[in-house]
Structure formats: C-alpha cells, structure tokens
N, C-alpha and C positions, 0 to 999 in steps of 0.2 A: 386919763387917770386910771390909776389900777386899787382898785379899793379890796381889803383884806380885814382880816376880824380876826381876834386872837381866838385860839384854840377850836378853831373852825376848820374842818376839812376845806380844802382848794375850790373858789367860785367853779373853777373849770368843771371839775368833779362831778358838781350838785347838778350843771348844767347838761355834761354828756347824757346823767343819768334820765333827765328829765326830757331831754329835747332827742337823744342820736339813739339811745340803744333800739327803739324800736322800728329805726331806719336802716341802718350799717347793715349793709351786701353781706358781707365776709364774713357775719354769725349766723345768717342766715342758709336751710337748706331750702330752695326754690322750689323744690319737687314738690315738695307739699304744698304748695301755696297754689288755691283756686281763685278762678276769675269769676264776680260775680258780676251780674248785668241786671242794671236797675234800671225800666225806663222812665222816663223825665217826662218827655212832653213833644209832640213835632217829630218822631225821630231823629229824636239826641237821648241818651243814653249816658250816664255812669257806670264804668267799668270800677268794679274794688278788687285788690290784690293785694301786694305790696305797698307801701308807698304814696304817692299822693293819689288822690281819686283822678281818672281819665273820663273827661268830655270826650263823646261821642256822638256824630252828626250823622247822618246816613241820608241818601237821597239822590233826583237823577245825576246829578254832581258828581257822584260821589262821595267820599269819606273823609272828614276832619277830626282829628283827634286832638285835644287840649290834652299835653305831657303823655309819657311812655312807661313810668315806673323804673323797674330793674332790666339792663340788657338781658339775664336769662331769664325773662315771662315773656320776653315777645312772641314767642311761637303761643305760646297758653292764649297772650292777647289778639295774635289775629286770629285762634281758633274763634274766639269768641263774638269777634267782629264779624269772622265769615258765617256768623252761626243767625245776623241780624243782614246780611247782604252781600252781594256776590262780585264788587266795585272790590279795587284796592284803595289801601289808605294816599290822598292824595294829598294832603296838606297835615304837619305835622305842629300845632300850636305850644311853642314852652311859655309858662304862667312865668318862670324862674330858671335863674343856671342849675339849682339843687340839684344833686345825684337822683336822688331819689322820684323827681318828675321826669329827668333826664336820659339817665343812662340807657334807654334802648332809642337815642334818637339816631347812633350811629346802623342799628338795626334796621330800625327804618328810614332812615337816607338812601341804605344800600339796594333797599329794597324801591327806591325809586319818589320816595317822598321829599316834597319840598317842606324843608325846616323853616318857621319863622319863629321870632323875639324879639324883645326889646333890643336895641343897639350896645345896651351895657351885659346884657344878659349874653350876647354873641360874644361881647370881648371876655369876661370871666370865664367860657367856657374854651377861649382860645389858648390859657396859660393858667400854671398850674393855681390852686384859688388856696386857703385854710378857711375852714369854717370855724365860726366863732362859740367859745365856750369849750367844744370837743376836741379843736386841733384837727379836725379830721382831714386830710389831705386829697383835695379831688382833682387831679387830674385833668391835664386838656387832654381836651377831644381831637381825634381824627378829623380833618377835613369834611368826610363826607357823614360826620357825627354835627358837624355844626350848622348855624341856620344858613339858610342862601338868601333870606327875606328879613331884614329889620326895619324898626321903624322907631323914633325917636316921643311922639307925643302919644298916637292914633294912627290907622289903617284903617281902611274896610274893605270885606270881600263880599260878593255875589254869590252865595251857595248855598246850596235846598233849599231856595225860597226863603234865608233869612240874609237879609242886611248883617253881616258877623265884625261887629265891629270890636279890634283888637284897641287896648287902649292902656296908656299906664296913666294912673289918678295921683302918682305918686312914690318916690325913696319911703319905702317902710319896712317890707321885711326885708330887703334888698335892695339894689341902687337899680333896680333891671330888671322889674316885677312890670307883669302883662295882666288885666284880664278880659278874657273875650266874654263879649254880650250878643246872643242868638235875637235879635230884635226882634223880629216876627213873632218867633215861639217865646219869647220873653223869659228866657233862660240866660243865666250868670254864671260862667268856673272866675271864680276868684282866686285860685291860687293860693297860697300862701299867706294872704294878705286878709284872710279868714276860714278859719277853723272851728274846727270842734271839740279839740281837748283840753281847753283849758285855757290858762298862760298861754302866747304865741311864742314861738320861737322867733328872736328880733337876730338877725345879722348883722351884728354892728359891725364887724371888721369888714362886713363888702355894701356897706354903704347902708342898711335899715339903721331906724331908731323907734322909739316908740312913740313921740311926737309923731315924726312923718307917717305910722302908721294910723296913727289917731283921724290926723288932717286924713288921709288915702280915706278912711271907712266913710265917711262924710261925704264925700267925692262919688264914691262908691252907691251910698247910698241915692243922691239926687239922680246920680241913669236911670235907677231901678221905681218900680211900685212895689206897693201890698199885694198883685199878683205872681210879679216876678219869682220863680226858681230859682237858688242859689246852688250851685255847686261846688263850696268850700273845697276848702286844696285837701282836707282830711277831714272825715266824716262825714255824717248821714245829710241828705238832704235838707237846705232850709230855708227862709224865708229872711224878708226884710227887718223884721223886726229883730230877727235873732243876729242879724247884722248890727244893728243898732243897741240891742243888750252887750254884743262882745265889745263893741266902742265905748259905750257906757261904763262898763267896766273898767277897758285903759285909762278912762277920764279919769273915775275917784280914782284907781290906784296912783295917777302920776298925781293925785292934786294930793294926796297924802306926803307923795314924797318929795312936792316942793313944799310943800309946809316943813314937812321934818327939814329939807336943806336950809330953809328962810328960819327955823329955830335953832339952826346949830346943833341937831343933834347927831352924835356917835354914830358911826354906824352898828354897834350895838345897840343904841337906844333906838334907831330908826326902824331896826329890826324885833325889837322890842317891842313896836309900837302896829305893830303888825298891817302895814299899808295893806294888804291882799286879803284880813280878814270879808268873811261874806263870799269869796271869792276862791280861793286857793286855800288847801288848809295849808299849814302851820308846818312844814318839816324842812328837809337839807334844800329839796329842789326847787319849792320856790323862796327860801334864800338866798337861793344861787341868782334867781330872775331878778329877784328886787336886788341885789347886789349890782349886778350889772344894768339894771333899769335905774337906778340912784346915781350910777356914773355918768348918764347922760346929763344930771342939775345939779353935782358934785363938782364945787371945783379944786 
C-alpha cells in the first residue's frame, strides 16, 4: 500500500533526507575522511570512517573484519589495520548487502579475502537492488566483490581464540541481515539491525519490516549479557540495555500505530497523534518513517 497525505512533500523525500544523505558515495569527498580505531576488548577493534562501523579481530589467525565501508577508504582502512598488526585481512564479514557496509568488499576479495553473508544478502548483491524511500540504485557486484561463504540460519568460526559465531535472528532491516558474536571476548557487530541515531532505517522493498526488527532485537538480546559489548552498525559503542531501550522504543511506537490503524484514523490524524513523540521530534523525517512504518498495519 502507498500511503500519501495532502499537501505534504513526497514520503520518499522525508526518508532520503533522513536515512541516505549522510550515506551516498557520490557527495561525498573521501580524502578527508579519517579512520579512527577504538579498541573494544580481546583485540577486536572498531574502525569509524564512513559508513557503517567496521569489526575488527586481530590475532594469531589473523584478521576478520565485520563490513568495509566505501570502496575508496580501503587503502585509509588497511593503513589502519596495519597500524594494529602485520597479518592481512583474512576473512571478510557483511552484517548486510548496503553500500555503505559493502562496497570495499570487491577491494578486499581482490586483495585475497574470503567474503562471507547471509544467503539473501549474496543474492541482493548479485543483481541490481533499489533501496527503499531513496530510490537509490546499488548495483551488483563483481564476482570477486561478492561472498564465497553463506549461510542460511548460523555458522561458526575458530579464530583468535573466539568461538565467532555468525547468526541471522531475523528479516528486519533486510531479508539478509548477519550479526557476528566474538564469544569469548563477549563482543557483538549488530549491524544494521541496531543503531545509534535514532529512528532505524527499515528496508522494506528488500525484505525489513519493523515487526521483524522488533522480534530480531529480542533474539538479539538472549545471545548477549549485561557484559556484552555491542557494536552497532552506526555509532558509539553500547551495551545491552541500550539494545533493549532502542526495542523498547519500536514497541510503543508500533503499538501507537496499531492503535491509530484499530481507530480508523487518517493518516493526518495518525500523524497528528504524534506516534514517535518522547522519541523522534516532530518534523518532515520522521513523518516520512511513521508514514512508511503505518504501511506495514495500514490496509
């Protein structure tokens, strides 16, 4: 269903503005952009750049990276890697198919890395995809840009001393969302699938919804403890509970907006009614979310 509001600029619109511009390559000049290295715990490592935050493993194994960012930071990101050990990257984890975790995996396939993901996340990156809200048009990957490693529920690998168990809990921000858990070192990259700014961006044209993200965070949460490390797909490091604050949140907000569907209201009134107060303020972008978050119990 395509839900619209009079005298409203375009859902698309509210949503590029909110979820892509601070993603999109092609505004972007790369030269400036620094790699910063946070260490975590065990020797794992967050890389910040671009894009989504990069897991980093290091040990006698050698190197596992959770996503790539932008194909021109890879030289910046393996300065940075070489700057923590003298191993090349040997296994290459995507959380998701996004550009934005993605695009230097054809960088480092080239460079000799095995690519793994979910099974849906290989096929989206095999043909061209539209992300949702933006339009934005991402492109398949080169053969030796895509994984050589899938798996359909769970995996697990032997490396640095941690049990890395790769896992999907669930279709929520995507149909093809992974995230790897460092067992030993009790460290989390969630991907996508938790964040830090805000509203999530849901995928609905490639398989997310915000239900399935709901049930994932829950899922999510019983892996993990109150000690666990979280590595959100964007931003600062965090813990369990802030896992369960951002779930918390999709709960009232969806339980607002089946209320407003089970009352019959407009989608002027529903937005009147301001489901995301406490939460989001009040402007074009997250109208844009609860517009497209209502379509999911709109019928």
């Amino acid at each position: 269903m395509t839900l619209t509001t009079s005298g409203r600029k375009p859902i698309w619109l509210a949503l590029f503005a909110l979820v892509f511009l601070p993603l999109l390559a092609t505004a972007q000049d790369f030269s400036s952009v620094e790699i910063t290295t946070i260490p975590v715990r065990d020797g794992i490592y967050v890389l910040q750049g671009s894009g989504g935050n990069i897991g980093v493993s290091v040990g006698d194994d050698g190197v596992i990276i959770v996503d790539d960012q932008f194909g021109p930071l890879t030289m910046k990101i393996q300065a940075a890697i070489a700057e923590l050990t003298d191993k090349p990257v040997t296994f290459v984890m995507n959380s998701h198919f996004h550009y934005d975790h993605t695009d230097g995996n054809t960088n480092f396939g080239r460079a000799g890395a095995y690519i793994v993901a979910q099974d849906n996340a290989r096929k989206r990156m095999e043909s061209t995809q539209v992300l949702s809200g933006s339009g934005r048009v991402q492109e398949a990957y080169d053969d030796v840009g895509l994984p050589k490693i899938t798996f359909e529920d769970k995996m697990r690998f032997y490396f640095n001393g941690n049990a890395v168990d790769i896992v999907n809990t669930g279709n929520g921000h995507t149909d093809g969302d992974a995230q790897i858990f460092f067992r030993e070192s009790n460290v989390i990259h969630t991907g996508d699938m938790f964040v830090r700014y805000g509203l999530p961006f849901i995928d609905r044209d490639n398989g997310g919804t915000a239900d399935g993200m709901i049930d994932a965070l829950w899922n999510l949460a019983g892996l993990i403890n109150d000690d666990t490390i979280i590595i959100p797909g964007h931003g600062e490091l965090a813990t369990r509970d802030d896992l369960l604050e951002f779930r918390d949140m999709l709960v009232v907000i969806r339980g607002r907006l089946v209320r407003a569907k089970v009352e019959g209201l407009s989608v002027d009134e529903m937005l009147a009614s301001e489901p995301a107060d406490g939460y989001a303020p009040a402007n074009e972008n997250t109208e844009g979310w609860l517009l497209q978050a209502y379509g999911e119990y709109a019928e």
